[in-house]
C-alpha positions as CSV (number, residue, x, y, z in Angstrom):
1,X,100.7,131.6,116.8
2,X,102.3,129.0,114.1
3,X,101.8,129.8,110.4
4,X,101.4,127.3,108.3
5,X,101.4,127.4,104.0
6,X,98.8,124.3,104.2
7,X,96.6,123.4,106.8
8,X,94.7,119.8,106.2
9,X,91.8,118.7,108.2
10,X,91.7,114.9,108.5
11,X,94.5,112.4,108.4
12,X,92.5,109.6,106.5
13,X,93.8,108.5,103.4
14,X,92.9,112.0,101.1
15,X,94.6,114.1,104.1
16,X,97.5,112.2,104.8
17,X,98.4,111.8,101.4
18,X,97.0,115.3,100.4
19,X,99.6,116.4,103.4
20,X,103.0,114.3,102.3
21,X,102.2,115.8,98.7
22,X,102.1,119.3,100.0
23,X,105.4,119.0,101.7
24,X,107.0,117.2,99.2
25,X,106.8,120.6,97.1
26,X,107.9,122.6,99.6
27,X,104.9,123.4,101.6
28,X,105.4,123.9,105.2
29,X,102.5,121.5,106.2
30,X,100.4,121.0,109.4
31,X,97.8,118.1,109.3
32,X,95.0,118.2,112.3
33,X,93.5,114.8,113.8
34,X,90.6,114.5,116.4
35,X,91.9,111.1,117.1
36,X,95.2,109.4,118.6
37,X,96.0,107.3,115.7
38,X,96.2,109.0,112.2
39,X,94.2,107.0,109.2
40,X,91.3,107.9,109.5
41,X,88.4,105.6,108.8
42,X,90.1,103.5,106.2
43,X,93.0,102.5,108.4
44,X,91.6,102.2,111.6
45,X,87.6,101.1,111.5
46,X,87.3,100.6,107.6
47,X,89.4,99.2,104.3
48,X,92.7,97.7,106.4
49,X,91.1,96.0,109.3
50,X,88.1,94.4,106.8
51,X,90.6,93.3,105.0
52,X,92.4,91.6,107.4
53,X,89.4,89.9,109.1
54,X,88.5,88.9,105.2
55,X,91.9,87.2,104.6
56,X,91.8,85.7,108.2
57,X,88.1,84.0,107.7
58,X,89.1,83.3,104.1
59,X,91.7,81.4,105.3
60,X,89.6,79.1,108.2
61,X,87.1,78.4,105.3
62,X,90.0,77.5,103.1
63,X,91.3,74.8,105.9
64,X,87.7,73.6,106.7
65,X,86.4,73.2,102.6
66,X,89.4,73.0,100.2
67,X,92.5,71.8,102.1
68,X,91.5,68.1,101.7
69,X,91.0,68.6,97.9
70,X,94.8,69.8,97.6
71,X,95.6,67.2,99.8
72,X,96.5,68.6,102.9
73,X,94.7,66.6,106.1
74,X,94.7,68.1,109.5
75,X,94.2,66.1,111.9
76,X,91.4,66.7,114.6
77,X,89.0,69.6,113.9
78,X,89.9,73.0,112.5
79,X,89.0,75.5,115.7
80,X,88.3,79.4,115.8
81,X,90.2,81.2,117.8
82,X,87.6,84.7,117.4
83,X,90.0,86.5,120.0
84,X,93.0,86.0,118.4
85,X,91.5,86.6,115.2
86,X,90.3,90.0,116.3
87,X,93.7,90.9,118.0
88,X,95.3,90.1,115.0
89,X,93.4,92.6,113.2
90,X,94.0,95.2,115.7
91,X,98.1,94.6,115.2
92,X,97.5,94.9,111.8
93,X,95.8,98.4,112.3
94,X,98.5,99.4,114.9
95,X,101.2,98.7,112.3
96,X,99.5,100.4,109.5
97,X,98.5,103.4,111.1
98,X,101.9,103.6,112.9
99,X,103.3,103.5,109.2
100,X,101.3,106.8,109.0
101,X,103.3,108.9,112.1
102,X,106.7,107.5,110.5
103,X,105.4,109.7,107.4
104,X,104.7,112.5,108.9
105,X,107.5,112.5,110.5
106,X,109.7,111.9,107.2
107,X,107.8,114.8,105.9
108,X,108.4,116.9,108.8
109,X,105.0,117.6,109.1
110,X,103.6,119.0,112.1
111,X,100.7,116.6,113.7
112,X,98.3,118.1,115.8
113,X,96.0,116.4,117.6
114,X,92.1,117.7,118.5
115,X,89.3,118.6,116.7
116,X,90.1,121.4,113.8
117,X,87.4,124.1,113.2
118,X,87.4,126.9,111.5
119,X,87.6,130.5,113.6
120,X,87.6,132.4,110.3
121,X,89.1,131.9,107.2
122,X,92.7,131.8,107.6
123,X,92.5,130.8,111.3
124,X,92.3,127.0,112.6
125,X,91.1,126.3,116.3
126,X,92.4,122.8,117.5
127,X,90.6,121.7,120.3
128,X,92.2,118.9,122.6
129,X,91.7,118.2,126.5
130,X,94.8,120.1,126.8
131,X,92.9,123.2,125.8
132,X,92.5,125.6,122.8
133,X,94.9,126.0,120.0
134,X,94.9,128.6,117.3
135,X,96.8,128.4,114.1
136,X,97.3,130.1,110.9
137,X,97.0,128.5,107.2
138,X,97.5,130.3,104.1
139,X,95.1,127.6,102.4
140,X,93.5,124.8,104.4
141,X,92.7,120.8,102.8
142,X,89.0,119.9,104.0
143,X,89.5,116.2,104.7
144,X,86.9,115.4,107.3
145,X,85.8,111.9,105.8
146,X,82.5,110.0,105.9
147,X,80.6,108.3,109.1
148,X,78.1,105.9,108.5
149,X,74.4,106.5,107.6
150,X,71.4,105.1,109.1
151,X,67.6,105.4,108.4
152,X,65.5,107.6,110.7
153,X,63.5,105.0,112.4
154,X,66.6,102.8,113.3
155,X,68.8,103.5,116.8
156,X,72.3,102.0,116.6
157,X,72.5,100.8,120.0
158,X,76.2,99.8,118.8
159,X,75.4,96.4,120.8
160,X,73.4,94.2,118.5
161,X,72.2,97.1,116.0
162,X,75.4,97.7,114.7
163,X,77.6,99.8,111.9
164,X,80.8,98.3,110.2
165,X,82.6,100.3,113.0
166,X,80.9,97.8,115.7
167,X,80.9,94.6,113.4
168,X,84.9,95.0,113.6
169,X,85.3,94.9,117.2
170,X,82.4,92.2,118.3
171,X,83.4,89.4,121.5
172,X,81.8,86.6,119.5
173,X,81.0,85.5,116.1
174,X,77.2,86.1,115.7
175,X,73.6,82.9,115.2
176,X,72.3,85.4,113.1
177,X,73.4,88.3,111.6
178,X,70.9,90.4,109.2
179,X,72.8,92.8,106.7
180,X,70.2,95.5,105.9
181,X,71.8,97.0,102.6
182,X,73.4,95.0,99.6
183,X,76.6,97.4,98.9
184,X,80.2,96.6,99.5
185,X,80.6,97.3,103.2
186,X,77.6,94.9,103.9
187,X,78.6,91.8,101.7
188,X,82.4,92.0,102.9
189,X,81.4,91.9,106.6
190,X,78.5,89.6,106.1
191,X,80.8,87.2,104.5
192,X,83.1,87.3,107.0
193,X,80.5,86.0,109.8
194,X,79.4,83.6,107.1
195,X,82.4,81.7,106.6
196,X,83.0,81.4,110.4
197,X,80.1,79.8,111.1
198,X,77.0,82.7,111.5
199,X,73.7,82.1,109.5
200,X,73.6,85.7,107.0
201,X,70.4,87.3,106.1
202,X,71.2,90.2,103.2
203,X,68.0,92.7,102.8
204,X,68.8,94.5,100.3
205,X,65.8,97.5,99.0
206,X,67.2,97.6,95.3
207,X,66.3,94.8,93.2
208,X,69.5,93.5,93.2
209,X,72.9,93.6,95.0
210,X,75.9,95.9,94.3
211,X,73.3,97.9,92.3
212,X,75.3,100.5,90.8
213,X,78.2,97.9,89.2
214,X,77.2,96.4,86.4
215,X,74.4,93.9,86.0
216,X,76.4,91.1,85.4
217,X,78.7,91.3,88.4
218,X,75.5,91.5,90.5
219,X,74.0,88.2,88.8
220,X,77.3,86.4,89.6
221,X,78.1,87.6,92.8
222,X,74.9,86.4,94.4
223,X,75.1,83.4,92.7
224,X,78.1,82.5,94.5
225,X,77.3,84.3,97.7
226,X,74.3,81.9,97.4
227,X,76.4,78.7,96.8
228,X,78.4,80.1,100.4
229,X,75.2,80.0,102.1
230,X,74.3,83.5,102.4
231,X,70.6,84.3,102.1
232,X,69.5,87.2,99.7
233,X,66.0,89.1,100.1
234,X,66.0,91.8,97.5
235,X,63.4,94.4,97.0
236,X,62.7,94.5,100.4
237,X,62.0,97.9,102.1
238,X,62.5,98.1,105.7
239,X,60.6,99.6,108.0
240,X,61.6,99.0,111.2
241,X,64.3,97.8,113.5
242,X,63.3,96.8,116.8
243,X,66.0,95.6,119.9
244,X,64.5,92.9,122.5
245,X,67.6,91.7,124.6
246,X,69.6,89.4,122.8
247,X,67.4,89.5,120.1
248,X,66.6,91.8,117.0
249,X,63.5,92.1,115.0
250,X,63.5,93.7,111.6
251,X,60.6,94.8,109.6
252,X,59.7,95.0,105.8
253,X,57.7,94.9,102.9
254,X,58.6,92.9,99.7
255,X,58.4,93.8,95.9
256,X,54.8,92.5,96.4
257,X,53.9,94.6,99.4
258,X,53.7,92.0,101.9
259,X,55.3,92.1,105.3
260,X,58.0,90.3,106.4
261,X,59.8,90.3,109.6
262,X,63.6,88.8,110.4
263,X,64.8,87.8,113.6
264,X,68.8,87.7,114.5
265,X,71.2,88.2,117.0
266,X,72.7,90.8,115.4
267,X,72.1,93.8,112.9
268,X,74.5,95.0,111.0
269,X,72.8,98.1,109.3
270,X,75.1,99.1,106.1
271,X,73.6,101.5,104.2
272,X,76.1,103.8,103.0
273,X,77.7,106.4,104.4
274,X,77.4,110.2,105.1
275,X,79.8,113.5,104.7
276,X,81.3,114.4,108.0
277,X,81.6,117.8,109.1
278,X,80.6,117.9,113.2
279,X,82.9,120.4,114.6
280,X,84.2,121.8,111.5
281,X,82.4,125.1,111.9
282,X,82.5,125.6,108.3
283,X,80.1,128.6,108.5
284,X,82.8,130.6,110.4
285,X,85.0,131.1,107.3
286,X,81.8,131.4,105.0
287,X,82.4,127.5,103.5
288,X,78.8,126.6,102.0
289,X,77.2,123.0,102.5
290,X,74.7,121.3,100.4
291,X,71.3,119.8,101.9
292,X,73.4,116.5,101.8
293,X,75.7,117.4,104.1
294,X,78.7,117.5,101.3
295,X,80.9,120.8,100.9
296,X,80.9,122.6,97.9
297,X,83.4,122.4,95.4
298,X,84.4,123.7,91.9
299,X,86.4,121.3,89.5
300,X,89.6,122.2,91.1
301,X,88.6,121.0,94.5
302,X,88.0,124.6,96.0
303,X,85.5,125.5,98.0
304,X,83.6,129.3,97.3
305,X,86.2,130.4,99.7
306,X,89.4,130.7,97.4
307,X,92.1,130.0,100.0
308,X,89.8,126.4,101.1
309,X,89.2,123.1,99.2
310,X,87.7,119.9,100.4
311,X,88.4,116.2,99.2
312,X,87.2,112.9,100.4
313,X,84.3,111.7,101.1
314,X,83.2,115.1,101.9
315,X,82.6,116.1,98.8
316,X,80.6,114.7,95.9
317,X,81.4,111.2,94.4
318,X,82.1,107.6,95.0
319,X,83.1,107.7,98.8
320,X,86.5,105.5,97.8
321,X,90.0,106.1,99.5
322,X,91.8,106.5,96.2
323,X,89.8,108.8,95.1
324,X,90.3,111.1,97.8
325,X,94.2,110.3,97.5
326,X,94.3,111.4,93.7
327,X,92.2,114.3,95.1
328,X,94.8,114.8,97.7
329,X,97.6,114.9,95.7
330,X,95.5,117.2,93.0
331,X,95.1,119.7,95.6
332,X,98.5,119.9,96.5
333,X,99.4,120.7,93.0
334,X,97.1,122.9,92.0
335,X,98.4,124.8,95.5
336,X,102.3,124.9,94.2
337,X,101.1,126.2,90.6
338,X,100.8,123.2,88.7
339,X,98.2,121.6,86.1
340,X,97.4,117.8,87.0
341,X,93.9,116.5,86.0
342,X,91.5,113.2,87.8
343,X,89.6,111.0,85.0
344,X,86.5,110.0,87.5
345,X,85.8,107.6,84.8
346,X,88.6,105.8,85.4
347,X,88.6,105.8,89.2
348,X,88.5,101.7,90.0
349,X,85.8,100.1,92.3
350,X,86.8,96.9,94.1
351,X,84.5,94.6,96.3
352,X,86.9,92.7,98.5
353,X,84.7,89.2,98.5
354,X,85.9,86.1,97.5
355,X,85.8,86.0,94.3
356,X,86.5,89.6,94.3
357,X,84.6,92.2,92.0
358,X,86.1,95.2,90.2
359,X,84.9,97.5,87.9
360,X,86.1,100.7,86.1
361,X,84.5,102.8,83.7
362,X,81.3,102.6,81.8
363,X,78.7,99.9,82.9
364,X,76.6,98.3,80.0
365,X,73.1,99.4,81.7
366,X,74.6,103.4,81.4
367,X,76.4,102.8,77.8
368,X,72.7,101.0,77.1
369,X,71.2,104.6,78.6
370,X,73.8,107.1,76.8
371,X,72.8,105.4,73.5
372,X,76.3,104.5,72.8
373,X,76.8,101.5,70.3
374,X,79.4,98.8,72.0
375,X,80.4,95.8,71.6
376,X,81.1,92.8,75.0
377,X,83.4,90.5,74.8
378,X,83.7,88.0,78.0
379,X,85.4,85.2,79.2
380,X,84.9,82.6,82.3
381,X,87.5,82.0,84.8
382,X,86.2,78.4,84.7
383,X,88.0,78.3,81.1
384,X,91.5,79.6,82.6
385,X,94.3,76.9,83.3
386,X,95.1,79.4,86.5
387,X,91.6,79.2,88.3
388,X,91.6,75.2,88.2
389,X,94.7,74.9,89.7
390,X,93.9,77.2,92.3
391,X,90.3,76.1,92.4
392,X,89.1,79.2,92.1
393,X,87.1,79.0,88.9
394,X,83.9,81.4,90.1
395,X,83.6,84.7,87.8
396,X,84.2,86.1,84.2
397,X,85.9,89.1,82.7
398,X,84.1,91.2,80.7
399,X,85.5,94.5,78.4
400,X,83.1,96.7,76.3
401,X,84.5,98.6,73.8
402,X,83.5,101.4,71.2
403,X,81.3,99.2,68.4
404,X,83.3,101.8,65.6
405,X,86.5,103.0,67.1
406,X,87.5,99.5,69.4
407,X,88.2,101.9,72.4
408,X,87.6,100.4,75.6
409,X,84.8,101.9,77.6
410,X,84.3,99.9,80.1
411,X,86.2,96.5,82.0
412,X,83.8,94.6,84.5
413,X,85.3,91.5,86.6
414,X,84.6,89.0,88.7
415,X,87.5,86.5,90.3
416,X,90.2,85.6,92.2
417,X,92.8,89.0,92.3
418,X,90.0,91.3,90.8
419,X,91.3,93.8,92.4
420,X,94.5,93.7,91.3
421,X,93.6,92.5,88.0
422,X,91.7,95.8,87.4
423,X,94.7,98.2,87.0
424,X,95.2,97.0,84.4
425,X,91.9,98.1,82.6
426,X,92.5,101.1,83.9
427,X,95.7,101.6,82.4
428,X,94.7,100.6,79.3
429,X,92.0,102.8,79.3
430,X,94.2,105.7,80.7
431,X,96.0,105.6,77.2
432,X,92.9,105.4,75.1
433,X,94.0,101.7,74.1
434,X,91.8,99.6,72.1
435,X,90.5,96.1,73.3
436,X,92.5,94.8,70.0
437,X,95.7,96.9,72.0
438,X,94.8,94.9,74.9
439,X,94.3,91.5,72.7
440,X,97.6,92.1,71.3
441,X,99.8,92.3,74.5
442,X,101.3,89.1,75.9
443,X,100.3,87.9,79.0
444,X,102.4,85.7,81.2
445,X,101.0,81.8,81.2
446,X,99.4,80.4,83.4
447,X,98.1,83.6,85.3
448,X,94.7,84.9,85.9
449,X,95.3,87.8,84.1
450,X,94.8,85.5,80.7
451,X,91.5,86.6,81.0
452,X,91.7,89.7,80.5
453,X,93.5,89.2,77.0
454,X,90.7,86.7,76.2
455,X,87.8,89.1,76.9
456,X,89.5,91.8,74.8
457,X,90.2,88.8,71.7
458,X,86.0,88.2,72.2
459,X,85.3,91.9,72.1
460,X,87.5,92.3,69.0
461,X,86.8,89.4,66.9
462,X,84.6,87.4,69.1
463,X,88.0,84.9,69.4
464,X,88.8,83.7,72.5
465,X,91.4,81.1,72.2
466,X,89.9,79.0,75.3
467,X,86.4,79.3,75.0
């Protein structure tokens, strides 16, 4: 039987990384995978291969709206190639997750593939169509990821009542696709179909979109999502889901309680996502699981069996791959004797639109709730010599900050590179910096990041210089 020093569960983004980290300092490392390709969700059916059908449809909407304002004229109309689209974003998946194996094999750890569950507490049963394997771990990673959820009354035929695992993979690009839920996962997929051409329906049951960002990101978003074409119905409760051939009928009641019904091709149901643990067994070695389905943890990431932890999606918080990375690495730390910490206050969240949307820390509906006294400063990207010459002029940049101290609490973004652009709020914020730090700091003209030091001048002294 092999012995291991660290056993990890899961080769998504919190287990790989949770593995390399472990091996790095010394661990001898096994990491288990139920599937042929290691990843997990985020590489092979989640972040990487939305991202690459976002860029490719960004792209075809780019040629087919805004080439002929930068002057670029192409003769004959711009086509869609779906298949070759689709293919692409498998190659991009193949590369990525191949990327993984190198890894693994850098950090000479041992990859074994099957389903991992737990015998008892120090002993790991992999099960593959090869047969049973037993293995020994001194302390085993719970990595076991997230699937996603559905509501009681709705059967994913994975046909034309779809998850964001389907929606990746479909042979055509879709009349009519209803979105039922307004979070990330549903607005990045339903603006891919929109810009190639589908007719997108959003029912969302909060009474707004991306409802747990702040209120002004949510405001702007569908504003622009609006100009795009995509239709919003908000405060609308489903109720049912029905399939008839080619066609799909879905139920609900608005804010006023009337019904409503929508009829599409396709349903993409994105309503968050759910702790995995099928198979895992976790009873056998004792592991206790809430009535959500999430494992138990203390603040160290361990589980009430000493020698066990979990990360991820698993557990509780924002189901975010980063987040299960720093909770990777943490774990492997903690395991070789040493003190590292996670700020989950200053763990980013990015929706990868066009314009994209980032936040971190404190929103100003929960500073509003804490009672805390801030101060806002924002600025437009309209105002930013960057965004006109791109074109991409859509979005603000907002930082609230401490009304008596100046700290920044919280950094709230809308616009082209959001997502990249949020780092550094959360650097700043890392160090405790003020938004008069961040005002202070020169920023590189013309760049979009200009903003950022203009928000931080209006949350000082209400001075923007160019607006």
């Amino acid at each position: 039987m092999s012995t291991y020093d660290v056993a990890v569960i899961g080769s998504g983004p919190g287990g790989y990384v949770a593995a390399i980290r472990c091996a790095q300092l010394g661990m001898k490392t096994a990491i288990i995978e139920k599937y042929n390709t290691l990843g997990g969700t985020c590489l092979n059916v989640g972040c990487i291969p939305s991202k690459a059908l976002l860029d490719s449809s960004h792209h075809y909407e780019e040629a087919i709206k805004h080439f002929e304002d930068h002057g670029i004229e192409i003769p004959g109309d711009v086509k869609i190639n779906f298949k070759k689209m689709i293919d692409r974003k498998a190659s991009v998946v193949e590369q990525t997750t191949k990327g993984i194996d190198f890894l693994m094999n850098k950090n000479k750890i041992d990859v074994l593939t099957g389903v991992g569950s737990f015998k008892d507490e120090t002993h790991i049963v992999v099960s593959s169509e090869d047969g049973d394997k037993t293995i020994e771990a001194k302390n085993t990673i719970i990595a076991t990821g997230s699937k996603p959820a559905t509501l009681p009354f709705i059967e994913i035929d994975k046909e034309r009542i779809i998850t964001s695992t389907e929606a990746l993979t479909l042979k055509e690009i879709p009349k009519h696709m209803i979105v039922i839920g307004g979070g990330v996962i549903g607005l990045e997929l339903g603006q891919v179909y929109r810009r190639l051409g589908a007719e997108v329906s959003v029912v969302e049951y909060m009474d707004r979109i991306i409802p747990t960002m702040d209120k002004g990101q949510s405001k702007e978003l569908t504003k622009v999502m609006k100009k795009q074409g995509v239709k919003f119905y908000t405060s609308h409760k489903v109720s049912a889901v029905e399939r008839n051939k080619d066609e799909v009928t879905i139920t609900a009641t608005d804010k006023k309680d009337k019904e409503v019904t929508f009829k599409g091709d396709y349903c993409l149901v994105s309503v968050g996502r759910r702790p995995y643990t099928d198979g895992l067994k976790a009873d056998n070695a004792g592991v206790k699981v809430n009535e959500k389905g999430q494992i138990e943890v203390n603040d160290h990431l361990q589980t009430n069996i000493k020698n066990i932890y979990a990360i991820g999606d698993v557990i509780r918080g924002a189901m975010l791959a980063h987040k299960a990375e720093e909770e990777g690495v943490l774990v492997a730390e903690i395991l070789a004797g040493q003190k590292p910490h996670i700020n989950y206050n200053l763990i980013p969240s990015v929706v990868y639109t066009w314009p994209e949307v980032a936040s971190v820390g404190k929103t100003e509906e929960q500073l509003k709730e804490d009672k805390v006294e801030y101060k806002s400063g924002q600025f437009p990207m309209r105002a930013l010599g960057r965004s006109r010459a791109s074109g991409d002029t859509d979005g603000f940049i907002k930082i609230l900050a401490d009304k008596e101290t100046d700290e920044v609490l919280g950094v709230h973004m809308v616009g082209a590179r959001a997502a990249d652009l949020i780092a550094e709020g959360v650097t700043a914020m890392e160090f405790r910096a003020s938004a008069e730090d961040i005002a202070s700091m020169s920023h590189a003209h013309p760049t979009y990041a200009e903003a950022v030091k203009e928000a931080a001048l209006a949350a000082t002294e209400n001075r923007p210089i160019h607006s």
